[in-house]
Backbone of each chain as ProteinMPNN parsed JSONL, in Angstrom:
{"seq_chain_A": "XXXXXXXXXXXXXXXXXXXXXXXXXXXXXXXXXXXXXXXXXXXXXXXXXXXXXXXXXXXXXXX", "coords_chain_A": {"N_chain_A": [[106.185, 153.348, 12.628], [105.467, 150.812, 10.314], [101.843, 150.146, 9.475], [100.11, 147.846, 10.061], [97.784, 145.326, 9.107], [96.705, 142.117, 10.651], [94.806, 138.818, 10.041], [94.366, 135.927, 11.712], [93.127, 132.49, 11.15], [91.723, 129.982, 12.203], [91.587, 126.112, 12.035], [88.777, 125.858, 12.185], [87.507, 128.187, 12.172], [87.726, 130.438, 13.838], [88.533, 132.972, 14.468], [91.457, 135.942, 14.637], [92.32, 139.062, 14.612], [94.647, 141.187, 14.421], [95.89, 144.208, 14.882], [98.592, 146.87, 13.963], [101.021, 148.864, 14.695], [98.721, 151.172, 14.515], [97.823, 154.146, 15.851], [95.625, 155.398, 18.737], [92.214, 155.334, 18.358], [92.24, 154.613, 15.43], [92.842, 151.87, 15.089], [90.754, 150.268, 15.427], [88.718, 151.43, 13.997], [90.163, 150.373, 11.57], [89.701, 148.379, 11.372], [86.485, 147.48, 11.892], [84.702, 147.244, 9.966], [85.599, 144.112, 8.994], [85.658, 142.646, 10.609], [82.658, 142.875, 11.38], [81.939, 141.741, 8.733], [82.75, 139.033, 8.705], [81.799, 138.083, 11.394], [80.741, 137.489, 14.853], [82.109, 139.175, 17.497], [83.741, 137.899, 19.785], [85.932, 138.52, 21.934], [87.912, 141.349, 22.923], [91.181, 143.155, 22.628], [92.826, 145.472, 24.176], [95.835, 146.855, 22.875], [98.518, 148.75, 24.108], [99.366, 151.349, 22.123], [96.533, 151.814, 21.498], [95.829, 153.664, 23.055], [97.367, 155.679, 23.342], [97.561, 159.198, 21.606], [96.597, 160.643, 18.457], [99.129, 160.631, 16.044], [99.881, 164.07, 15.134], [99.483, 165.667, 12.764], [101.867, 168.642, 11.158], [102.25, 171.723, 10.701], [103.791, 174.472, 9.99], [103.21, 177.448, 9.384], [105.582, 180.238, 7.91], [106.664, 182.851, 9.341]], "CA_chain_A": [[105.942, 151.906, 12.413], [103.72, 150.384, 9.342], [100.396, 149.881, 9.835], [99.315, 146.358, 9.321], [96.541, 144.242, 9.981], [96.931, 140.367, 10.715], [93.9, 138.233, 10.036], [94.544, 134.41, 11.791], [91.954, 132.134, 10.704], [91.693, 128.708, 12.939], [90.725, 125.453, 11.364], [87.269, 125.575, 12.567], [87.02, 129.017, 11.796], [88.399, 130.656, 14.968], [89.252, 134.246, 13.818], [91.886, 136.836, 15.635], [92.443, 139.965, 14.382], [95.346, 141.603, 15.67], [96.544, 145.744, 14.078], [99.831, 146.96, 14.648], [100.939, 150.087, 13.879], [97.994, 152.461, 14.984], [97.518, 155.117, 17.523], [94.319, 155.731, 19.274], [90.606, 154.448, 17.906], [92.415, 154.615, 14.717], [93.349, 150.438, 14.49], [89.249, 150.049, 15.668], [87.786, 152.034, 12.566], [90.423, 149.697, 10.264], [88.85, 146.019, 11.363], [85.364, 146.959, 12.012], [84.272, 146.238, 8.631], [86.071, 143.316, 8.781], [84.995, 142.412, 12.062], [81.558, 142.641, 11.464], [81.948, 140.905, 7.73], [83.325, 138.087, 9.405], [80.886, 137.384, 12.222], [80.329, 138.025, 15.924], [83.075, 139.652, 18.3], [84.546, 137.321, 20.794], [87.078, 139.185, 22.448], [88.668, 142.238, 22.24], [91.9, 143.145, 23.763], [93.184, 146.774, 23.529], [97.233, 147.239, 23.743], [99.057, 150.233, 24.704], [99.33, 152.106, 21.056], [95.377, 152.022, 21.394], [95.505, 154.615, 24.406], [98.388, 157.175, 22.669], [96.562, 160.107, 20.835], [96.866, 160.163, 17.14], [100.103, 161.409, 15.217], [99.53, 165.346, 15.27], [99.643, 166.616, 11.6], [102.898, 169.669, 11.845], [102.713, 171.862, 9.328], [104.476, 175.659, 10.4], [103.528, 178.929, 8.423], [106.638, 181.132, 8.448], [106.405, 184.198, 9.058]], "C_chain_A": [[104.877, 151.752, 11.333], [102.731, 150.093, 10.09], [100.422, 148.67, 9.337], [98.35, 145.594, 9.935], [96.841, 142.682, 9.908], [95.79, 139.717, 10.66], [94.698, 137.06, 10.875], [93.644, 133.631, 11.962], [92.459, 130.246, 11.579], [91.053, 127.445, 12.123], [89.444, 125.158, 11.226], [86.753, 126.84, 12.464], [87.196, 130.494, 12.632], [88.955, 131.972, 14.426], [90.07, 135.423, 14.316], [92.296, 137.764, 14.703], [93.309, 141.171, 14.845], [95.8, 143.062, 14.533], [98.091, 145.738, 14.725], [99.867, 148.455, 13.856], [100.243, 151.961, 14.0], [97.821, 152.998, 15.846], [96.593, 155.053, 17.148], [93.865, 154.791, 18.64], [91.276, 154.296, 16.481], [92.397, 153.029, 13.576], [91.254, 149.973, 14.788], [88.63, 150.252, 14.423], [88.537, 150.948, 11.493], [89.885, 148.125, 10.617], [87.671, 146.506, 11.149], [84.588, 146.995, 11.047], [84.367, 144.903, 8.711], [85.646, 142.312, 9.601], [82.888, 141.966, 12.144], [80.657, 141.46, 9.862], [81.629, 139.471, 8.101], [82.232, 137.08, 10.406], [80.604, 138.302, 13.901], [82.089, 137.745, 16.747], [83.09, 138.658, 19.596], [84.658, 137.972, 22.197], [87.122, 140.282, 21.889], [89.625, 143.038, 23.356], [92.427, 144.773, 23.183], [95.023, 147.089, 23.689], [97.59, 148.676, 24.237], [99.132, 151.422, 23.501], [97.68, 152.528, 21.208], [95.152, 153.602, 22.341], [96.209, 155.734, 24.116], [97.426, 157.637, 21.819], [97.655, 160.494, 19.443], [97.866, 161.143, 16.936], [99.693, 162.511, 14.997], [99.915, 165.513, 13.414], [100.955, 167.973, 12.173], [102.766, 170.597, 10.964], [102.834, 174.205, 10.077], [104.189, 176.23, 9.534], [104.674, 179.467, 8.889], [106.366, 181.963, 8.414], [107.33, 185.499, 8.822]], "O_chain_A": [[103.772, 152.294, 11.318], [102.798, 149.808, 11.286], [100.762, 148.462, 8.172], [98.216, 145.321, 11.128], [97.259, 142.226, 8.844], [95.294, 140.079, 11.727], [95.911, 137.213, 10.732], [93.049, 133.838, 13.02], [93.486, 129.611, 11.34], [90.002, 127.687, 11.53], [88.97, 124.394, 10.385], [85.535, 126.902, 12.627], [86.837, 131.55, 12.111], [90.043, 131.853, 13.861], [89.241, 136.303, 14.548], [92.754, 137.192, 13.714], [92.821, 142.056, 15.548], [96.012, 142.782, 13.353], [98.611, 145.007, 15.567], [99.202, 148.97, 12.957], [100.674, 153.098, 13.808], [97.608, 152.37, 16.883], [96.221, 154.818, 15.998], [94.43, 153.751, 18.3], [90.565, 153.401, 16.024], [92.185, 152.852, 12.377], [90.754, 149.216, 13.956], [88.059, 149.341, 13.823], [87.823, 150.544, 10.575], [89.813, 147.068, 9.989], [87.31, 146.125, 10.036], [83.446, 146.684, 11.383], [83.315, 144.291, 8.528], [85.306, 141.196, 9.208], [82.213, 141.123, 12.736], [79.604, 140.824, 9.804], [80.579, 138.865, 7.889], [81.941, 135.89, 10.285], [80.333, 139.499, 13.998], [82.881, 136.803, 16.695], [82.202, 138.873, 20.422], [83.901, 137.992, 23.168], [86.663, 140.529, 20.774], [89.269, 143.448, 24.46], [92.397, 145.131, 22.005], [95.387, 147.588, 24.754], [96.81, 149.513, 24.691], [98.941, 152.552, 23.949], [97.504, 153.73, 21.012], [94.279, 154.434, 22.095], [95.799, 156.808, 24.557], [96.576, 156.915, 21.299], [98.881, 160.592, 19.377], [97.767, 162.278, 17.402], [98.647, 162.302, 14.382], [101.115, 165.34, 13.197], [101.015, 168.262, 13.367], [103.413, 170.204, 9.994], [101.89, 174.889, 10.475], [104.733, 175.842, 8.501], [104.966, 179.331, 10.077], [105.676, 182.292, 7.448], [106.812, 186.59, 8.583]]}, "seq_chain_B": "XXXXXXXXXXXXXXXXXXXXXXXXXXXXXXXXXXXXXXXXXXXXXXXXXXXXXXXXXXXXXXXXXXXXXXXXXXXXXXXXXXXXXXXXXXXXXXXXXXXXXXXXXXXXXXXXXXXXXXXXXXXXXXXXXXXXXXXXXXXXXXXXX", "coords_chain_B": {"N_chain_B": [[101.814, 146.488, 18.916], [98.125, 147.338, 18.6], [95.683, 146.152, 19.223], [93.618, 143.418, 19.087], [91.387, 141.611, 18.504], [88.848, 139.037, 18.871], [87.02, 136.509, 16.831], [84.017, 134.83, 16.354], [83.34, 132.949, 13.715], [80.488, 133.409, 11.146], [78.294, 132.356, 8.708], [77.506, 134.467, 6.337], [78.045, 135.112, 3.69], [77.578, 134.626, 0.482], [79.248, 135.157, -1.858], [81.904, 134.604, -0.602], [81.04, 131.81, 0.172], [81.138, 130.536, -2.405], [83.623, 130.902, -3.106], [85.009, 129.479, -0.921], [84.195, 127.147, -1.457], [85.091, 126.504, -4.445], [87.952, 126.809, -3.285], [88.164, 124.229, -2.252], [87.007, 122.695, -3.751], [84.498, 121.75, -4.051], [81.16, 121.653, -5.336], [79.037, 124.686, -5.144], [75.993, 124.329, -4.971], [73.539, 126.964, -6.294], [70.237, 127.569, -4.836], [69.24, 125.833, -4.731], [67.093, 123.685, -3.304], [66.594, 121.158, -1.547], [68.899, 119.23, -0.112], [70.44, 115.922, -0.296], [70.242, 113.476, 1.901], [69.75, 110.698, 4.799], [67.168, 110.592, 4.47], [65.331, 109.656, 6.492], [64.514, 110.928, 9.762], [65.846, 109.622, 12.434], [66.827, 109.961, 15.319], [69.241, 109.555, 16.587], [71.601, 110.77, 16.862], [73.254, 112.623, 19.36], [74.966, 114.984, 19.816], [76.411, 118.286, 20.738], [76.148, 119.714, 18.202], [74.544, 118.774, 17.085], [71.53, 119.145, 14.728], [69.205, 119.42, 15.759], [69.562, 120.566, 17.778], [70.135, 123.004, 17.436], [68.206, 124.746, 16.142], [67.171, 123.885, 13.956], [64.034, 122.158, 12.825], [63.223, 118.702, 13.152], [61.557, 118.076, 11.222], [61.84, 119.354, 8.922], [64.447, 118.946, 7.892], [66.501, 117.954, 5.168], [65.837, 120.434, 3.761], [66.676, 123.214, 2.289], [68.222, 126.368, 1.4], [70.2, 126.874, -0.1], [72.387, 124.158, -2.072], [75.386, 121.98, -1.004], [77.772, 120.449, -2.921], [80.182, 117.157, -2.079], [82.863, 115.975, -3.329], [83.219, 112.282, -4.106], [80.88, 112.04, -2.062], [77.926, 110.398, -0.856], [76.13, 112.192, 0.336], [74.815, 115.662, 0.78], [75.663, 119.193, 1.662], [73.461, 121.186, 3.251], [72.627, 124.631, 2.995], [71.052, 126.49, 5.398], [68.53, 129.156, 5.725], [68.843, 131.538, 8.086], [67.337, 134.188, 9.477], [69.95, 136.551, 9.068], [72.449, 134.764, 8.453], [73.621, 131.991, 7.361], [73.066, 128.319, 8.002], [75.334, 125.482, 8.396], [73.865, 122.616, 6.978], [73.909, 119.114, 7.642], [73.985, 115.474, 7.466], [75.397, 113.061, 9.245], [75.782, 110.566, 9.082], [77.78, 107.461, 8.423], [77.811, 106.341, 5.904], [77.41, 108.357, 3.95], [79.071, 109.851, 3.789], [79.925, 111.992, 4.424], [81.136, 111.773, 7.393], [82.913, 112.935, 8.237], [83.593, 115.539, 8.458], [83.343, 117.963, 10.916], [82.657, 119.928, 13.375], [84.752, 120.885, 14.895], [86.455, 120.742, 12.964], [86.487, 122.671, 10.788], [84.374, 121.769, 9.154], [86.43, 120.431, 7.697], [87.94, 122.221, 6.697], [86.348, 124.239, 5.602], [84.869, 126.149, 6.884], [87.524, 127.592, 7.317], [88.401, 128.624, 4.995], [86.366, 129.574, 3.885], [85.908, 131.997, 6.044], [88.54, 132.762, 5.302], [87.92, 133.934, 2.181], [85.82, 135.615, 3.366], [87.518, 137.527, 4.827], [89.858, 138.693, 3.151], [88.388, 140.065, 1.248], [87.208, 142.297, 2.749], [90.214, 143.358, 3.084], [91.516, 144.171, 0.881], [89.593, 146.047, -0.32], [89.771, 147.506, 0.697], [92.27, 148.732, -0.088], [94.525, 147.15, 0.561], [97.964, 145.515, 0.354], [97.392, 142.195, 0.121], [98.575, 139.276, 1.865], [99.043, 135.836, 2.031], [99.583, 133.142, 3.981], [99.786, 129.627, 5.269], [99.959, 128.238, 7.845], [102.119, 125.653, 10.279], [100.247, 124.763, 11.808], [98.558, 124.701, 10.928], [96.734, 126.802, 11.006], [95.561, 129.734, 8.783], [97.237, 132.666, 7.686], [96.253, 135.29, 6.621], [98.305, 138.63, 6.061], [98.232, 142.095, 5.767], [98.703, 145.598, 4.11]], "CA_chain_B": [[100.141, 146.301, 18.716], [97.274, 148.033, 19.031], [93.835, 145.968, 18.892], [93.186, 142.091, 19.311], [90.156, 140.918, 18.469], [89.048, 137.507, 17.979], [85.576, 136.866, 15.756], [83.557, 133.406, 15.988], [82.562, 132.88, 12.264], [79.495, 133.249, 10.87], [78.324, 132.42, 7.262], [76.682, 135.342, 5.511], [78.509, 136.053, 2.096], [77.229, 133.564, -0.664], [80.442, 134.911, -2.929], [82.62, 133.892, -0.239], [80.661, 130.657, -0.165], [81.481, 129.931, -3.538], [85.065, 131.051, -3.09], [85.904, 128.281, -0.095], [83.717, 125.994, -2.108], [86.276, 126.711, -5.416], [89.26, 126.431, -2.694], [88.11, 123.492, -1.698], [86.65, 121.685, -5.196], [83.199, 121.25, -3.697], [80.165, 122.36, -5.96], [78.328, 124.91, -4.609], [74.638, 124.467, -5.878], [73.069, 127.975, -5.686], [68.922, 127.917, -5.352], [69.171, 124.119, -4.294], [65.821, 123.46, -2.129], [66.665, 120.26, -0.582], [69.755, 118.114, 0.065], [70.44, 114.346, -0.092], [70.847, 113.056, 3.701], [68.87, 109.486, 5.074], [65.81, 110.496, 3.995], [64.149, 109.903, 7.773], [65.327, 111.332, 11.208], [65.725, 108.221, 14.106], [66.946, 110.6, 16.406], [70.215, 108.845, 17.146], [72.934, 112.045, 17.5], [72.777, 114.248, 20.062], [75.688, 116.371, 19.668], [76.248, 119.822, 21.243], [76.203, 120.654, 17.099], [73.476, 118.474, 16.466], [70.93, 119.942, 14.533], [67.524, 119.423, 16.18], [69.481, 121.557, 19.201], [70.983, 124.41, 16.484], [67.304, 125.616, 15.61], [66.345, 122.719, 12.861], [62.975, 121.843, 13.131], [63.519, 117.654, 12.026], [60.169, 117.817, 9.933], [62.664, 120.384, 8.075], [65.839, 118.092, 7.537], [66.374, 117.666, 3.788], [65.897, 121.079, 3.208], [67.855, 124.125, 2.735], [68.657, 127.443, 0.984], [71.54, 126.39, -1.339], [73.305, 123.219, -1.168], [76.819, 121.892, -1.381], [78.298, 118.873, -3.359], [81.095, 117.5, -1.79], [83.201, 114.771, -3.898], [83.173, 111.46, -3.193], [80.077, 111.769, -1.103], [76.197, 110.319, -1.935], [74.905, 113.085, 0.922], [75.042, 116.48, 0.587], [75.708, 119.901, 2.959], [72.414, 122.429, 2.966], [72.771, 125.855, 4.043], [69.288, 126.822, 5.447], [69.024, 130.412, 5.597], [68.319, 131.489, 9.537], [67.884, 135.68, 9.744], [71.29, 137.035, 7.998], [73.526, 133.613, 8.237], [73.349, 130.574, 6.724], [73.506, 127.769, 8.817], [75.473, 124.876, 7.204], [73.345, 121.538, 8.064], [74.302, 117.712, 7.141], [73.685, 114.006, 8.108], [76.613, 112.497, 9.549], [75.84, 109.041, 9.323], [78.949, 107.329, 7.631], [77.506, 105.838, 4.516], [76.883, 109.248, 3.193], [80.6, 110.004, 2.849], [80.058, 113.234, 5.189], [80.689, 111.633, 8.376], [84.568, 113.438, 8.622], [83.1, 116.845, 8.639], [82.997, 118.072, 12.059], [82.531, 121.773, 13.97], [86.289, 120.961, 15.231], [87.816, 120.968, 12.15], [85.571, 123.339, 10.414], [83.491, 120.977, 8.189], [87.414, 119.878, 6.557], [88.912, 123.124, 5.842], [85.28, 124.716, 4.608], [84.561, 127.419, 7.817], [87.941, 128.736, 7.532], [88.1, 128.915, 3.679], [84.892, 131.08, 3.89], [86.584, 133.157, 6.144], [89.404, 133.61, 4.532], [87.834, 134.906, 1.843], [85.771, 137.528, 3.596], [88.795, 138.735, 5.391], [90.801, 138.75, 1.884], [87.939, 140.508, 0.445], [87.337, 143.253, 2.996], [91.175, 144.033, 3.132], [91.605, 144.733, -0.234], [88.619, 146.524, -0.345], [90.353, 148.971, 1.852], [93.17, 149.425, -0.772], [95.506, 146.896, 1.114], [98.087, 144.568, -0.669], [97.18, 141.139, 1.22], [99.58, 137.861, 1.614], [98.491, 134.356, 2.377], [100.197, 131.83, 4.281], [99.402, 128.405, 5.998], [101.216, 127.729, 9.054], [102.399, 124.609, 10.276], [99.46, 124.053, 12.866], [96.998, 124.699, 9.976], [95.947, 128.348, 10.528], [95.638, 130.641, 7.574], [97.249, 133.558, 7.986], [96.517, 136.811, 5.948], [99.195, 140.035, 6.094], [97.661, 143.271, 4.655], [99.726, 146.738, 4.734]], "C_chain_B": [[99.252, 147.132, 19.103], [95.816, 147.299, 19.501], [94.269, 144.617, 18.85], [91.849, 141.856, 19.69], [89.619, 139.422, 17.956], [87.158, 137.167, 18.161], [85.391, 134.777, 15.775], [82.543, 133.88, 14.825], [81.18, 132.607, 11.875], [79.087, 133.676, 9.474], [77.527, 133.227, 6.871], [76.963, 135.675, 3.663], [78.318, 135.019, 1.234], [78.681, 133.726, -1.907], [81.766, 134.024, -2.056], [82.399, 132.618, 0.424], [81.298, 130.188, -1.317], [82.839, 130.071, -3.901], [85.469, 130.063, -2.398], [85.082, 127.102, -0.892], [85.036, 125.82, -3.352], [87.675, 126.157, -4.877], [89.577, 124.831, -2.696], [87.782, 122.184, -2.902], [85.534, 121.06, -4.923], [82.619, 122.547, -4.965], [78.862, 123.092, -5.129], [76.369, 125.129, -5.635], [73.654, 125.681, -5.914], [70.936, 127.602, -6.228], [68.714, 126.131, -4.662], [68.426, 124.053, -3.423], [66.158, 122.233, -1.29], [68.274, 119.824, -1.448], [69.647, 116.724, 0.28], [71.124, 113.878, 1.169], [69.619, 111.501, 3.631], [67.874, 109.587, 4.484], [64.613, 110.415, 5.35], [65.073, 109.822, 8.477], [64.667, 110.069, 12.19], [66.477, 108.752, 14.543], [68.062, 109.837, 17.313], [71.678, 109.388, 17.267], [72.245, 113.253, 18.053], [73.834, 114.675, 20.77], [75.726, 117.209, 20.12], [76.139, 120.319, 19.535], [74.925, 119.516, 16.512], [72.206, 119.548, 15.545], [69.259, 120.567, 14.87], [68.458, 120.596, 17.727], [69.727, 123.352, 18.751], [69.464, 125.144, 15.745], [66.363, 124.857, 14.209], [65.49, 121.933, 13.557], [63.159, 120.035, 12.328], [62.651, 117.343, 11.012], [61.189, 118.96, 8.934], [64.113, 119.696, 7.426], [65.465, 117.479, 5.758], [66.537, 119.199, 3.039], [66.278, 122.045, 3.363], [67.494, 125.711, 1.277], [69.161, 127.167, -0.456], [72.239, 124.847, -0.639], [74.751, 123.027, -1.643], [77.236, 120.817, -1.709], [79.938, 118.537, -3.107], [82.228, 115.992, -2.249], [83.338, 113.814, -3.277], [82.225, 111.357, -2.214], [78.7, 111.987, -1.789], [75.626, 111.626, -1.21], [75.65, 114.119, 0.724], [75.228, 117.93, 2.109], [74.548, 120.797, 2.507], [72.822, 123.103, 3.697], [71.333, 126.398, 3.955], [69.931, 128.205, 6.306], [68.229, 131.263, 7.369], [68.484, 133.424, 9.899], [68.934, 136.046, 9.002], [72.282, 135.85, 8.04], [72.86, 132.652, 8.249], [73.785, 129.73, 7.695], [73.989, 126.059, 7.928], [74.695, 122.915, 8.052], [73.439, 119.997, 6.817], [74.197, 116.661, 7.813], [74.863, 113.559, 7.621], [76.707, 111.243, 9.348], [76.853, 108.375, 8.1], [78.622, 107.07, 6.482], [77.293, 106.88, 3.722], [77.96, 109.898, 2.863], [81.033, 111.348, 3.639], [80.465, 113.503, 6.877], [82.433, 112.189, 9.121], [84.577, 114.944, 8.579], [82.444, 116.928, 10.028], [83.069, 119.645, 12.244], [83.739, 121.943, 14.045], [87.151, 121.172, 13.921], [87.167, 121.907, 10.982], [84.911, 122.909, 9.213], [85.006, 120.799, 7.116], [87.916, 121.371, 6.19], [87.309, 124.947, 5.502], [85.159, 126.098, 5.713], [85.968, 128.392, 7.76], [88.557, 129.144, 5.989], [87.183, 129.874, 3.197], [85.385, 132.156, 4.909], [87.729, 134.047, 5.522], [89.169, 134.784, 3.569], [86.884, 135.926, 2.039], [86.844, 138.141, 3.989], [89.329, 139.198, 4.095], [89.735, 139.67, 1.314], [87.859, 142.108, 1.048], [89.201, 144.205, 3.438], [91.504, 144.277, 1.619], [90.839, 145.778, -0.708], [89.343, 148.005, 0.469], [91.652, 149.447, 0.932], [94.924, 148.836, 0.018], [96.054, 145.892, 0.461], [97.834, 143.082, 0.5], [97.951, 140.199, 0.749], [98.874, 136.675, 2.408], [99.549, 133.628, 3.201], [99.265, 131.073, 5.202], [100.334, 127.941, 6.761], [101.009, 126.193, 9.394], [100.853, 123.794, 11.699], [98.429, 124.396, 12.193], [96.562, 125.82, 9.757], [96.317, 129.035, 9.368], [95.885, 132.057, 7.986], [97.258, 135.054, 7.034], [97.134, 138.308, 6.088], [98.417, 141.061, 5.355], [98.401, 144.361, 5.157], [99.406, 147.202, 3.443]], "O_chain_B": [[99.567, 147.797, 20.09], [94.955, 147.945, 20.099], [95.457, 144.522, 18.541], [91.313, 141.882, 20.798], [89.924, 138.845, 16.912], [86.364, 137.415, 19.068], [86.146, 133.868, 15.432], [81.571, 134.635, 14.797], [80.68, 131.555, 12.275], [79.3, 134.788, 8.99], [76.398, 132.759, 7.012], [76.299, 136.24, 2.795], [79.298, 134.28, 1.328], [79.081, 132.81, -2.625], [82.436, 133.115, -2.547], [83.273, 132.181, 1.174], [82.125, 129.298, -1.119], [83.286, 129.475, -4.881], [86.373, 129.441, -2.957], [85.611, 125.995, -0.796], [85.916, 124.993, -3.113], [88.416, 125.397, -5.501], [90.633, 124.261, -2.97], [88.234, 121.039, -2.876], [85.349, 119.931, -5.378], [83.103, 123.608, -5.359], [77.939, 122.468, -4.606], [75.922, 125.834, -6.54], [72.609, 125.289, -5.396], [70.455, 127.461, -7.352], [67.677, 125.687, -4.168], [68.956, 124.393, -2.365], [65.917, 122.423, -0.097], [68.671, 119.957, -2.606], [68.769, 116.313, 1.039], [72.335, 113.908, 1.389], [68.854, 111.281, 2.691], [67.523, 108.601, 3.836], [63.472, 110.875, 5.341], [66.108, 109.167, 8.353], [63.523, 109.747, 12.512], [67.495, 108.098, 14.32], [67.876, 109.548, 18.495], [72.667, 108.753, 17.632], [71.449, 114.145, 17.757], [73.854, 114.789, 21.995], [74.525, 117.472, 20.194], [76.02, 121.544, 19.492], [74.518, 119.673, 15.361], [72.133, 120.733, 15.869], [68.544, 121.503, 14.512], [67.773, 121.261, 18.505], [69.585, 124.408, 19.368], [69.602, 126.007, 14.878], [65.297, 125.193, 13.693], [65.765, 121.217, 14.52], [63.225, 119.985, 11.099], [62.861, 116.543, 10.101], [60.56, 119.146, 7.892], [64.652, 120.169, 6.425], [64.512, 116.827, 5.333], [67.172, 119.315, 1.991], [66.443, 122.317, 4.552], [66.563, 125.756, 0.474], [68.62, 127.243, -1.56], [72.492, 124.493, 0.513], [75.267, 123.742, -2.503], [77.165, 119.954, -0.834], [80.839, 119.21, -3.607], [82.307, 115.056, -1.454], [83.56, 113.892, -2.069], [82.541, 110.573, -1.319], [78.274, 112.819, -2.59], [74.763, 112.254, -1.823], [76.858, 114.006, 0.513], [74.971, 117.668, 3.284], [74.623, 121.199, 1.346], [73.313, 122.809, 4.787], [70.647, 126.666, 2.969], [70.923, 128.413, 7.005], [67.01, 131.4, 7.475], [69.481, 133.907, 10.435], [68.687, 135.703, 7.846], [73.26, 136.21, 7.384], [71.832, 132.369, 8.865], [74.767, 130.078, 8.35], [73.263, 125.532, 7.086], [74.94, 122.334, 9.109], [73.136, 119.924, 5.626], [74.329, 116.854, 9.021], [75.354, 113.52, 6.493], [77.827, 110.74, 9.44], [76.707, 108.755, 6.939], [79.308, 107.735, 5.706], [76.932, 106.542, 2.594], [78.007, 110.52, 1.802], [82.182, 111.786, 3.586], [80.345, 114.536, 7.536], [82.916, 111.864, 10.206], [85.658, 115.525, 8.676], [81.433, 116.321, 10.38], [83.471, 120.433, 11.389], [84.211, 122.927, 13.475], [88.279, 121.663, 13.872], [87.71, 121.552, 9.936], [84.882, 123.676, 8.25], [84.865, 120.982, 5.907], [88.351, 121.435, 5.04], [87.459, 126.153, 5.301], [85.419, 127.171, 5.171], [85.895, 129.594, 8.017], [89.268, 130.149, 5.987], [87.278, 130.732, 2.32], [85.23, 133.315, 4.523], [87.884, 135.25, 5.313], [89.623, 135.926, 3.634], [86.836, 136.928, 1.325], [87.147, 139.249, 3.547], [89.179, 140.415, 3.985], [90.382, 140.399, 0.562], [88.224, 143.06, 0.358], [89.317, 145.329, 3.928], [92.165, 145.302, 1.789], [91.37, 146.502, -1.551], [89.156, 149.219, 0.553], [92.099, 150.561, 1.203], [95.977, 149.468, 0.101], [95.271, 145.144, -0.124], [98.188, 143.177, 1.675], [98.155, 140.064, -0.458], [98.184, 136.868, 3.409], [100.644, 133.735, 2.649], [98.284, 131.545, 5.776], [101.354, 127.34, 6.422], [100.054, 125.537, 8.978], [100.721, 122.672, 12.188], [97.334, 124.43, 12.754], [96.05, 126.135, 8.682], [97.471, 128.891, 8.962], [94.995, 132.69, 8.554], [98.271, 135.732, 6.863], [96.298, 139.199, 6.237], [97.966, 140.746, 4.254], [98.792, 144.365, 6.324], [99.883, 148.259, 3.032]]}, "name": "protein", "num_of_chains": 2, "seq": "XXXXXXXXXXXXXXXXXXXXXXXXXXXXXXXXXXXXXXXXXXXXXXXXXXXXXXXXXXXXXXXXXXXXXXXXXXXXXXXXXXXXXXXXXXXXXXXXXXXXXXXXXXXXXXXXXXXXXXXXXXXXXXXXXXXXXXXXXXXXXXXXXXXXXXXXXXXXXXXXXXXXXXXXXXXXXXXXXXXXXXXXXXXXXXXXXXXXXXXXXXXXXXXX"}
């Protein structure tokens, strides 16, 4: 799945921040720049991709 | 999905001041010591966003950081500078042309214009292409990938 980040910005300023895309702490490290740019943390909801451990690298020597 | 987080705004970035100011076709005045409001506090709004409850001292009203010119209006918005965020402070009273700027609608467009562009600034910043839209219930929504 792509990776993407969603900003949604409320008329009053109201800001949600939703990833898609990332395993583990991985979607955490891509907002919290953004997150902390922005202002002060609300909320924060974690889905189920958050809790799977990151895409393994594969890479086979032959021998 | 992975992550939902949701961020109450807070003004720190003076470029992306002058970016929702630009959006918006207000002049932002940078260095501006005082703003044009009544001229004397009679203590006749008291608001949950009032500003004698938000940390403004009223022997302090008039003056600010930077201010903001906002067409069509004799009074002006000051941002007085409070620790790392600006706090944006204005006299509502109608004759001053400012009295349709509220917390609810984020001073007309202006709180989520300044967010926008920090978000827009730190996703690019990351090497992401970003898309804009405006949905039909007003929010601004930015895509990055």
């Amino acid at each position: 799945m792509t990776q993407q980040i969603e900003v949604t910005i409320d008329v009053d300023g109201a800001t949600e921040i939703k990833t898609t895309g990332f395993r583990g702490k991985a979607c955490a490290d891509a907002t919290r720049d953004i997150e902390r740019a922005l202002g002060v943390v609300a909320g924060d909801v974690k889905t189920g991709e958050y809790y799977q451990a990151p895409a393994a690298n594969s890479a086979q020597a032959k021998s | 999905m992975s992550h939902v987080v949701t961020i109450k705004c807070e003004i720190r970035d003076l470029n992306a001041v002058k970016a929702a100011c630009d959006r918006l076709g207000w002049q932002f005045v940078e260095g501006k010591k005082t703003f044009a409001w009544y001229g004397r506090w009679v203590n006749d709004y008291h608001g949950a966003d009032a500003a004698y409850k938000n940390g403004i001292d009223p022997a302090d009203f008039g003056k600010c950081t930077h201010a903001i010119k906002v067409p069509g209006a004799r009074y002006e918005i000051g941002l007085v500078h409070r620790g790392d965020v600006f706090i944006p402070v204005f006299d509502n009273w109608a004759s001053g042309g400012l009295n349709d700027l509220t917390a609810e609608n984020g001073l007309k467009g202006f709180v989520q214009a300044y967010a926008g562009a920090v978000a827009k600034e730190q996703l690019q910043r990351r090497g992401l292409r970003v898309t804009e839209t405006v949905r039909a219930d007003g929010k601004l929504v930015l895509t990055a990938k």
